[in-house]
C-alpha positions, 0 to 999 in steps of 0.5 A: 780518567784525565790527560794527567792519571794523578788527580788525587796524590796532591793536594788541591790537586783539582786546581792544578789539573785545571790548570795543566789541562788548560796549558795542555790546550793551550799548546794543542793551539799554538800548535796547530796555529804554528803547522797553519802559519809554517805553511803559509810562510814556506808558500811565501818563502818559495814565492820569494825565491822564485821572483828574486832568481828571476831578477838575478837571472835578469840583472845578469842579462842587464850586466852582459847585454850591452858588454864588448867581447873582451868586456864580457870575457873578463866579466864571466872569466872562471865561470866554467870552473866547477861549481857546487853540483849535487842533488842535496845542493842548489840544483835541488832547489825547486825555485832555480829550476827552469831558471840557470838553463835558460840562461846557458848554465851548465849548473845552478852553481855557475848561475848563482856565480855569475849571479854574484858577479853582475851584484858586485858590478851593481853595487860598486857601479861609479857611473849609470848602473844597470840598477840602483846601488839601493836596489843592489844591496836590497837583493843581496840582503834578500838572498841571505834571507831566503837563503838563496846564498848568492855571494857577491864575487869581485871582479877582481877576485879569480875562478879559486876564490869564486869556486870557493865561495860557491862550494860554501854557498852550496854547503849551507844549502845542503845543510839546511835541509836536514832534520839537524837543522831544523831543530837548531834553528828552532831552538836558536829561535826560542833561545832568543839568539841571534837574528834567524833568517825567513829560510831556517825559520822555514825549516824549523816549524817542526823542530821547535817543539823538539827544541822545547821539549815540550811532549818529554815535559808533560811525560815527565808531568804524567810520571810525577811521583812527588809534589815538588818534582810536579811544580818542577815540570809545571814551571817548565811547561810554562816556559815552553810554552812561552817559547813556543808563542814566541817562534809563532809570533816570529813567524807571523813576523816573517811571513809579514816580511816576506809579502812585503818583500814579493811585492818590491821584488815584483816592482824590481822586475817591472822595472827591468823589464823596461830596459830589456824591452828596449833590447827587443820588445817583449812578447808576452804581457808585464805592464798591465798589472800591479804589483801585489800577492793577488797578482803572483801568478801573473808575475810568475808566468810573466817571470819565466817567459822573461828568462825564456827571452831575454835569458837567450841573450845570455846563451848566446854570448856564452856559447858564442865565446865557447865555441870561439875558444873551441874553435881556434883551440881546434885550428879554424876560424869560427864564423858568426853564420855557422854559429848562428843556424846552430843556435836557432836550431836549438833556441827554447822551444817557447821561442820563435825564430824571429825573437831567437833572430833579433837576439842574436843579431843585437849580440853580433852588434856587441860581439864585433864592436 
């Protein structure tokens, strides 16, 4: 007996059944095509994200590292408000691990915050900026796309409005990782909508074939009683399957996209590193090779020792200004030595106290300028 039990209630029934079977194998094709490329793009995807945190993370550093004290403090002025801080929100984003913390964040949220902050800076820079408006707008585009969701904050705008736009921003990453939202992406996608970004595709390689329908299509095929019913469902197996070759050539798309963009970002970070390695040269390798996909791992382990560095720049200046607020709220004057055998004590473990010394002695130049 064949995939169908029905071969001799219709007539020409023997053309017919070829011609579900064929269909039939056809989807058993793009399916296994769809679960192979859904693989690759999420792969993509998650290099994606981590280069461009990585850059985020370093824009930061580029934004603050040079800022007076009363500059600084009005740049990160609301930060310590509480941010989105849940296990189904950004901190459970393994692409941010590793990262905020070595920046001096308390939480994801704070970081993508401040992230928002210093791309508002960039983006409305009237004079030298610390990158190209272009390059500016390319990383917000980015981060929608990869659903990163880094809202750019003004500096105008104060801690209620940036805790709002956080608490959203962490709201859509929670949602994202449902099983709802997998199938909705993928039916907007078959549907033919609007524009589906690389992160919901990702979560719907799965739920495109919910979306269509296509396993109730051919158990209604299998239940068939009368002619026209079949051709009913013959038509709407077609259609699926068109729907679902669509979603498969969206993701080839999408994946093609992606690369495109792990290699700009890659050049970004060279060429942020240039400027930090004018704060302090780097100890670790970045400009012996190209940006390309071969060379990701290389980015990736060049990434994280940036952050590790150049990070503690950044937590410097943060605690600096806490413990200053801390201080004088408790009646005594900080000073700069106290501070500083403190933090060298507990600097990363990856860093050495020289590296740890120079940071700190560039940050003391800008604090008490």
């Amino acid at each position: 007996m064949g995939l169908f039990p029905w071969e001799n209630v219709f007539y020409n029934i023997a053309q017919r059944y070829r011609t579900l079977n064929d269909k039939y194998n056809q989807y058993l094709h793009i399916r296994d095509n769809i679960i192979v490329n859904g693989k690759q793009h999420s792969s993509r995807l998650e290099q994606l994200r981590r280069q461009l945190t990585t850059n985020y993370a370093l824009l930061i550093v580029l934004t603050i590292a040079d800022k007076n004290q009363s500059d600084y403090e009005n740049f990160i002025e609301g930060v310590n408000v509480d941010r989105p801080d849940h296990p189904q929100g950004y901190d459970a984003a393994p692409w941010l691990e590793g990262t905020f913390e070595l920046l001096g964040f308390a939480n994801a949220g704070r970081f993508l915050w401040l992230a928002g902050r210093a791309l508002y800076a960039a983006r409305t820079a009237s004079g030298a900026a610390v990158i190209t408006k272009e390059s500016a707008l390319e990383m917000a585009n980015l981060a929608k796309n990869a659903g990163i969701g880094v809202a750019e904050v003004g500096a105008e705008v104060g801690a209620e409005a940036g805790a709002e736009a956080g608490a959203e921003a962490g709201a859509e990453a929670a949602a994202e990782a449902g099983a709802e939202a997998a199938a909705e992406a993928g039916a907007e996608v078959v549907a033919g909508g609007g524009a589906v970004t690389a992160s919901q595709l990702a979560f719907s390689a799965v739920g495109v074939f919910a979306a269509v329908g296509i396993d109730a299509i051919i158990g209604a095929i299998n239940g068939a009683k009368e002619d026209e019913e079949l051709k009913k469902h013959e038509a709407a197996l077609g259609e699926a399957l068109t729907k679902v070759d669509k979603f498969n050539a969206e993701l080839l798309n999408s994946i093609s996209l992606l690369e495109t963009e792990i290699v700009s970002q890659q050049k970004m970070f060279q060429e942020n590193m240039v400027k930090l390695d004018n704060i302090q040269s780097a100890a670790f390798e970045w400009n012996n090779f190209k940006p390309s996909l071969d060379n990701i791992p290389k980015f990736e382990t060049s990434s994280h020792a940036a952050v590790t560095q150049y990070g503690f720049l950044s937590t410097i200046r943060l605690n600096w200004t806490n413990f200053k607020a801390n201080a004088l709220e408790d009646g005594y004057t900080p000073t700069w030595d106290s501070f500083k055998q403190s933090l060298l004590q507990n600097r990363p473990y990856q860093m050495s106290s020289s590296l740890a010394k120079g940071l700190l002695d560039y940050a003391r130049e800008r604090i008490f300028s």
